[in-house]
OpenMM code with the backbone's topology and positions (N, CA, C; nanometers):
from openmm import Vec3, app, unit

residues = "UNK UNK UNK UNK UNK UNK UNK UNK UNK UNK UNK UNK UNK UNK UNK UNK UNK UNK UNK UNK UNK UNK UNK UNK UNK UNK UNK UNK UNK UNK UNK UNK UNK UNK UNK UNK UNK UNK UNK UNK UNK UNK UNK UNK UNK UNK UNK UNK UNK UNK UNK UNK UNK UNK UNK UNK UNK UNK UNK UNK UNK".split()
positions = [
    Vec3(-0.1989, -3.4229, 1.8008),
    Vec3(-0.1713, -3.3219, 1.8991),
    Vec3(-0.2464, -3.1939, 1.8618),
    Vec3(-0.3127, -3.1251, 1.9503),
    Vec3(-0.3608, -3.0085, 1.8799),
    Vec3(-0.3172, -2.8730, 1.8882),
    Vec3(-0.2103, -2.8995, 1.9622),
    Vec3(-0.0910, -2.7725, 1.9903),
    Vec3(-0.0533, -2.7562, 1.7980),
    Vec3(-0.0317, -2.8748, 1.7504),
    Vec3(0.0218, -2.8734, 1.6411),
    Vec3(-0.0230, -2.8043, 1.5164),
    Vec3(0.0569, -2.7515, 1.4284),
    Vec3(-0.0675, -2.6799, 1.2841),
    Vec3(-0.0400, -2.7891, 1.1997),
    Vec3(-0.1430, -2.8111, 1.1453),
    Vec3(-0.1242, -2.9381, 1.0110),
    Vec3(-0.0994, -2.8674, 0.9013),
    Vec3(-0.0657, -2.9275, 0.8474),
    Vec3(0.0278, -2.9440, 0.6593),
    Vec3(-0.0510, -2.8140, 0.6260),
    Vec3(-0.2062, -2.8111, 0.6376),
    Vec3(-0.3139, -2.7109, 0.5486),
    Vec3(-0.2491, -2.5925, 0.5890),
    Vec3(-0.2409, -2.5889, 0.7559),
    Vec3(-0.2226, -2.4653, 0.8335),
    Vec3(-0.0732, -2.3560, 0.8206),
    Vec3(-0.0319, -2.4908, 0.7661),
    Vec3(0.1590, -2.4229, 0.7592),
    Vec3(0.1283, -2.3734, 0.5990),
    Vec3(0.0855, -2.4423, 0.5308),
    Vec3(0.0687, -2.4056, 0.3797),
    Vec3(-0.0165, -2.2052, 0.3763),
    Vec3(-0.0800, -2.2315, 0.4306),
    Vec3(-0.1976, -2.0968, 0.4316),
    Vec3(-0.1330, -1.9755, 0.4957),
    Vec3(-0.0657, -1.9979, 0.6200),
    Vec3(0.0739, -1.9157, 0.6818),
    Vec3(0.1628, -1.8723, 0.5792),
    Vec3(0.1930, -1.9790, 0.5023),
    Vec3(0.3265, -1.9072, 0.3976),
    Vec3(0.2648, -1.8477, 0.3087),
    Vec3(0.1363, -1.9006, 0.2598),
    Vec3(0.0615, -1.8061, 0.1487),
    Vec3(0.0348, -1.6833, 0.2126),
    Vec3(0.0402, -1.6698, 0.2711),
    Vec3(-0.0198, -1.5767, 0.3542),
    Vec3(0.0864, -1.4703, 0.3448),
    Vec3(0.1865, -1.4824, 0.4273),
    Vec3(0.3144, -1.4224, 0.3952),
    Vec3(0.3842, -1.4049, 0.2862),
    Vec3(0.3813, -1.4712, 0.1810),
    Vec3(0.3959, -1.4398, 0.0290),
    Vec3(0.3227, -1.3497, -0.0133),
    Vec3(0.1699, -1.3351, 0.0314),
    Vec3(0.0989, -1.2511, -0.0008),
    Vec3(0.1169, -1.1068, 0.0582),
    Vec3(0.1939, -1.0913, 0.1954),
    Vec3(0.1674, -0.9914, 0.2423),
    Vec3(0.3002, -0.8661, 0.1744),
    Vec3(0.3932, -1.0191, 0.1621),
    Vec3(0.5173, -0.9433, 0.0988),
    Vec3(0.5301, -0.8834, -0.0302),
    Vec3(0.4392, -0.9548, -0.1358),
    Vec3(0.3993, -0.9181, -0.2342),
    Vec3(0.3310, -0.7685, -0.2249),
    Vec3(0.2782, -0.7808, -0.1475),
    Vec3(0.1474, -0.6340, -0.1420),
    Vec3(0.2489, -0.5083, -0.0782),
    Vec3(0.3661, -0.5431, -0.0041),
    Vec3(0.4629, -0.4362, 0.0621),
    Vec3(0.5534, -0.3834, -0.0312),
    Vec3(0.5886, -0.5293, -0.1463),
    Vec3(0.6501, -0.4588, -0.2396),
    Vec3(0.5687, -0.3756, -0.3380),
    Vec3(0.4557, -0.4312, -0.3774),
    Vec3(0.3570, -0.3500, -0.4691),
    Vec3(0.3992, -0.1848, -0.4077),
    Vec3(0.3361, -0.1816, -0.2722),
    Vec3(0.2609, -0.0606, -0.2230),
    Vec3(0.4084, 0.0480, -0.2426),
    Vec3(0.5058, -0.0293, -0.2011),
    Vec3(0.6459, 0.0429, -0.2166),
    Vec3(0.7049, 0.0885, -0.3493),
    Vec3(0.6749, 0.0217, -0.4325),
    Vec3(0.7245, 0.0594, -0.5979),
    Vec3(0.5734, 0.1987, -0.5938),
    Vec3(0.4796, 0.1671, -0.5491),
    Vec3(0.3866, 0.2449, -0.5851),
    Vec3(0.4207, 0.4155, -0.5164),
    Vec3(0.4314, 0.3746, -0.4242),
    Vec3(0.4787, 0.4941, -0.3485),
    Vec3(0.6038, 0.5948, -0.4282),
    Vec3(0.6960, 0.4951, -0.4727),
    Vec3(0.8167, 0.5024, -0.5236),
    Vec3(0.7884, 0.6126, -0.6893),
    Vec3(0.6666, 0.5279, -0.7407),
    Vec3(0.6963, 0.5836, -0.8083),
    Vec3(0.5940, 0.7158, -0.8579),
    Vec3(0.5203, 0.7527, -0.7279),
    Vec3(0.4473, 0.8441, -0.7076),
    Vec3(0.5076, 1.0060, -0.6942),
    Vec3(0.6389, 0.9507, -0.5704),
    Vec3(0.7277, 1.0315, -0.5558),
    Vec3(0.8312, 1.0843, -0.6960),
    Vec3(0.8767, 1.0246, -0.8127),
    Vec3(0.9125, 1.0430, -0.8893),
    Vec3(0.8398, 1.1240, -0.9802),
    Vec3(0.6914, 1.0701, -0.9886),
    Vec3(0.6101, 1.2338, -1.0756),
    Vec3(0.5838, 1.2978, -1.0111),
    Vec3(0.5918, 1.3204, -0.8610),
    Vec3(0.5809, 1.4600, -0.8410),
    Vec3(0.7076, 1.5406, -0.8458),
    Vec3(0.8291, 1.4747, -0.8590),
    Vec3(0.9503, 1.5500, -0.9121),
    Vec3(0.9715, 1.5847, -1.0218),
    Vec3(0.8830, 1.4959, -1.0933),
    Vec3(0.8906, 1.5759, -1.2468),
    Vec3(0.7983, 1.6291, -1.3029),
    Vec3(0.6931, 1.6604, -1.2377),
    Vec3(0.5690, 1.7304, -1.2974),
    Vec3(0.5416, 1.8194, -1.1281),
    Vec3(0.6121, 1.9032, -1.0806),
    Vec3(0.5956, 1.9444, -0.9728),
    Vec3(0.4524, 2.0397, -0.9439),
    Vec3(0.3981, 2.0841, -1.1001),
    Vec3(0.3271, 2.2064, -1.1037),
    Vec3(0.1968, 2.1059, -1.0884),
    Vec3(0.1530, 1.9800, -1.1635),
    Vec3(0.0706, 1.8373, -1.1404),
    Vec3(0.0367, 1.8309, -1.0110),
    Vec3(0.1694, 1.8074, -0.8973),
    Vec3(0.1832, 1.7491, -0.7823),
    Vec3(0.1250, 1.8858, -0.6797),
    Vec3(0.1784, 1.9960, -0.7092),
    Vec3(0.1263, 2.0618, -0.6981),
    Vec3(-0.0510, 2.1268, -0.5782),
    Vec3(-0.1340, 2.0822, -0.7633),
    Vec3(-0.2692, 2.0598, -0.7752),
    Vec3(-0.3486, 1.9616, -0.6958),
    Vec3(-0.2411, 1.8468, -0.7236),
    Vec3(-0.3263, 1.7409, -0.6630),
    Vec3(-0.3263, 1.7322, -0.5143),
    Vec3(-0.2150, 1.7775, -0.4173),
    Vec3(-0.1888, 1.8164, -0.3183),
    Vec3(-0.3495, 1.8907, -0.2651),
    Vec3(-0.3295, 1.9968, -0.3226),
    Vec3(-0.4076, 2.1560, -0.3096),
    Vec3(-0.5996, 2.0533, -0.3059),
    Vec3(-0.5817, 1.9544, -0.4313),
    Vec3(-0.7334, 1.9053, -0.4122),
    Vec3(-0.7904, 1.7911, -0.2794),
    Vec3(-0.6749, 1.7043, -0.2950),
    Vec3(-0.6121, 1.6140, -0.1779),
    Vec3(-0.6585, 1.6854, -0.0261),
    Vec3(-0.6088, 1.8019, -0.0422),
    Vec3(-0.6286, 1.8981, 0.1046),
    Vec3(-0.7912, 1.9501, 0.1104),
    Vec3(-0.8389, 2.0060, -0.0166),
    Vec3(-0.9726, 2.0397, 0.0056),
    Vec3(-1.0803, 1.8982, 0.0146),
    Vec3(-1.0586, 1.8279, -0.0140),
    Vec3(-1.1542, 1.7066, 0.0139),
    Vec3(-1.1235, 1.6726, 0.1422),
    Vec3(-1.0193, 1.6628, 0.2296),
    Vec3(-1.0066, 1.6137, 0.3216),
    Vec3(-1.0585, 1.7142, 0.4391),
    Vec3(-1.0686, 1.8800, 0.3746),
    Vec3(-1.1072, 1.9574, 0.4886),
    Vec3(-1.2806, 1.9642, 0.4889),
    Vec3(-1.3193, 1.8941, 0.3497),
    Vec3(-1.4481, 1.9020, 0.3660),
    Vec3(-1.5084, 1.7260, 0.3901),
    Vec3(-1.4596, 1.6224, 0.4487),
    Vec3(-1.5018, 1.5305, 0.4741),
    Vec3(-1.5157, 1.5276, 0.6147),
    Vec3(-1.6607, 1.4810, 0.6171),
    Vec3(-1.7033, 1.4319, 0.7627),
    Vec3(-1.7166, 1.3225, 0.7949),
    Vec3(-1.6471, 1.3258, 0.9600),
    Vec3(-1.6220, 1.1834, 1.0034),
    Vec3(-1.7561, 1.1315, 1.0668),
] * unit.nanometer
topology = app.Topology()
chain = topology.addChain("A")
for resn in residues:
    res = topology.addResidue(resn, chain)
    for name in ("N", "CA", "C"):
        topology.addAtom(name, app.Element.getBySymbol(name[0]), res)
């Protein structure tokens, strides 16, 4: 039938989704724990903000 996904197709779907969930949790601990040094090094967070902002006002699209 070719409506159907074969064995390969269902396999590559779940990898797929393992993978994506993997990368949501990554990106989330990352985030997570981004937010935590800038609570504890606020004067750091600060800076990087302040450089963050000047690169972005001098990049052309």
């Amino acid at each position: 039938m070719p409506d159907r996904e074969s064995p390969a197709d269902t396999a590559q779907a779940e990898a797929d989704s393992a993978r994506r969930r993997r990368r949501a949790q990554f990106l989330w601990e990352l985030a997570e724990a981004r937010a935590l040094r800038d609570r504890v090094q606020p004067r750091r967070a600060k800076a990087s903000r302040l450089r963050h902002a000047m690169r972005m006002r001098t990049f052309r699209w």
